[in-house]
Backbone as CSV, one residue per row, in Angstrom:
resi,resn,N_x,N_y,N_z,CA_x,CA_y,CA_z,C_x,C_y,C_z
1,UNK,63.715,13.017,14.588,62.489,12.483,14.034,62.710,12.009,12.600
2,UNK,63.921,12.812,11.392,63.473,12.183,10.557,64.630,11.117,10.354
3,UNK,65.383,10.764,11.428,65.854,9.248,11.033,64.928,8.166,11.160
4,UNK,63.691,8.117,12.049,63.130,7.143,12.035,62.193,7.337,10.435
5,UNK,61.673,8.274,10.312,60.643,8.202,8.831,61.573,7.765,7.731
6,UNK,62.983,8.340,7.703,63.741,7.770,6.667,64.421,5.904,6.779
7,UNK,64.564,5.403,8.027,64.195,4.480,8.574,63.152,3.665,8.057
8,UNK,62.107,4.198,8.110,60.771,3.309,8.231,60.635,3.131,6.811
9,UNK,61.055,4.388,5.690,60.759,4.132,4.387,61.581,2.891,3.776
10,UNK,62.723,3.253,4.308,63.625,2.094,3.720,63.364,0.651,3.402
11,UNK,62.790,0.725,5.318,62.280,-0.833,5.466,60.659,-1.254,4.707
12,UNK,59.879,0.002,4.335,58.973,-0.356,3.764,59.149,-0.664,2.476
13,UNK,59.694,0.170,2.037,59.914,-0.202,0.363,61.025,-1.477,0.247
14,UNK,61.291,-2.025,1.146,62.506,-3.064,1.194,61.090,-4.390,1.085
15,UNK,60.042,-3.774,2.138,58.997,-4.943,1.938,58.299,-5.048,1.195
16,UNK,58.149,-3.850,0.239,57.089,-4.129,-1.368,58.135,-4.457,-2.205
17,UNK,59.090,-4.312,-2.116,60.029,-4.964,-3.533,59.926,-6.549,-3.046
18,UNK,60.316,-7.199,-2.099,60.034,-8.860,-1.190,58.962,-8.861,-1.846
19,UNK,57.423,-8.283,-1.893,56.367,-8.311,-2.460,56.243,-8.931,-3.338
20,UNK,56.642,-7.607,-4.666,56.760,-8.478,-5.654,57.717,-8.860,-5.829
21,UNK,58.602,-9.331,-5.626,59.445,-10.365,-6.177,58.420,-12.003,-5.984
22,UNK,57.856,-11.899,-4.834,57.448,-13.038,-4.150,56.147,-13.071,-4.969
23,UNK,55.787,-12.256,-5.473,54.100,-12.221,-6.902,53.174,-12.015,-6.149
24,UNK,53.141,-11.607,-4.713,52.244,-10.767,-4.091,51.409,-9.604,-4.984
25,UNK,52.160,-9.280,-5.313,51.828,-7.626,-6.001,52.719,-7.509,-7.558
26,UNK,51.729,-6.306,-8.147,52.907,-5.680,-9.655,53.813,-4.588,-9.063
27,UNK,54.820,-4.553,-9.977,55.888,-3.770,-8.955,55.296,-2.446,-8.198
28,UNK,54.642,-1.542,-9.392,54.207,-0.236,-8.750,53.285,-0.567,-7.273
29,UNK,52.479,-1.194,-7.122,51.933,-1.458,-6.304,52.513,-1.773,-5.064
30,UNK,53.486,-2.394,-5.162,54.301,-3.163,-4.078,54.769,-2.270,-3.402
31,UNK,55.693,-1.074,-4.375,56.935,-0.212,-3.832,56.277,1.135,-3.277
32,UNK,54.755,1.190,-3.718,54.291,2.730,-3.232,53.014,2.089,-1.888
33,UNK,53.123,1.161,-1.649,52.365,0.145,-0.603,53.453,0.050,0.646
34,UNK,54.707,-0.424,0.102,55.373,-1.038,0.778,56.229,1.007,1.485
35,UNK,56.064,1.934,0.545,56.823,3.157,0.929,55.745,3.518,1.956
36,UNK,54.660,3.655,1.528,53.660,4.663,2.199,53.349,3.718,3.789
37,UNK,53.531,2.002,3.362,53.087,2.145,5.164,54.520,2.494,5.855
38,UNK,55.828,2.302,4.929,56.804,2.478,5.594,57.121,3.745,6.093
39,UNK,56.640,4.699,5.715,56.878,6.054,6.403,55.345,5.944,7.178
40,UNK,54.519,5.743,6.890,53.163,5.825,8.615,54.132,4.917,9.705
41,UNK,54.146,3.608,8.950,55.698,3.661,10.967,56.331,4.309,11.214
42,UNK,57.307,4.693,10.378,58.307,5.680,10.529,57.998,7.015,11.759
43,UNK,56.734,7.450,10.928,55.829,8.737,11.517,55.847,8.036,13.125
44,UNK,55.496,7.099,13.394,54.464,6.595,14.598,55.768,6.353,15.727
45,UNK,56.628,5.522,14.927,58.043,5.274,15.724,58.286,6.358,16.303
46,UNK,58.543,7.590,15.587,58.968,8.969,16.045,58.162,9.521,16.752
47,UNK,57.158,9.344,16.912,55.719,10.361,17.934,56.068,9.451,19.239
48,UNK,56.112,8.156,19.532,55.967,7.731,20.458,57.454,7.414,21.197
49,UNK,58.694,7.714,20.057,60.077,8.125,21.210,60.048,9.606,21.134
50,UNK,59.601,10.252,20.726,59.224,11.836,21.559,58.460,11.792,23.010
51,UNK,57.691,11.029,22.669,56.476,10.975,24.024,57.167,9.975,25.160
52,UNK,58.495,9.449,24.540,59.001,8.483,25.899,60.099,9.341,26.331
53,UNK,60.735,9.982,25.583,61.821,11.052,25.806,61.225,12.197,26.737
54,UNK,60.049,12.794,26.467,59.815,13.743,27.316,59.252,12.896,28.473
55,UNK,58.725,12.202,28.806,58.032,11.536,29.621,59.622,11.633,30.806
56,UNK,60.691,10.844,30.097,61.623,10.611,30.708,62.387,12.228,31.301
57,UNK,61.985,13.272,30.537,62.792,14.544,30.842,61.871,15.261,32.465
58,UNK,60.473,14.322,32.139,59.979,15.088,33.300,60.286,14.046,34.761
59,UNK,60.286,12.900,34.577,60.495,11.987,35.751,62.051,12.526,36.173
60,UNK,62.844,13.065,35.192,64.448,13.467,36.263,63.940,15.000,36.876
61,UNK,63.184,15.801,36.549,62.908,16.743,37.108,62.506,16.902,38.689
């Protein structure tokens, strides 16, 4: 689980710095915008390959 949240942060804060660079946003804004939705995917990625993993542990049963 936490490769995807560490995953997801990466790519979020990869997209608030693009932000502002691009004058979307001031930096702080960008990088704690761009962190925080990047770990709620992160979170979401990971809940729903848990829920396909077990799904899959019960169909070989």
């Amino acid at each position: 689980m936490s490769s995807f949240i560490f995953r997801g942060f990466l790519i979020g804060s990869s997209f608030g710095v693009f932000a502002v660079l691009a004058g979307f946003m001031r930096p702080a804004e960008g990088i704690v915008f761009g962190a925080t939705m990047g770990l709620l995917a992160g979170l979401t990625t990971a809940r729903l390959h848990e829920k396909r993993q077990e799904k899959l542990r019960k169909e070989k049963k």
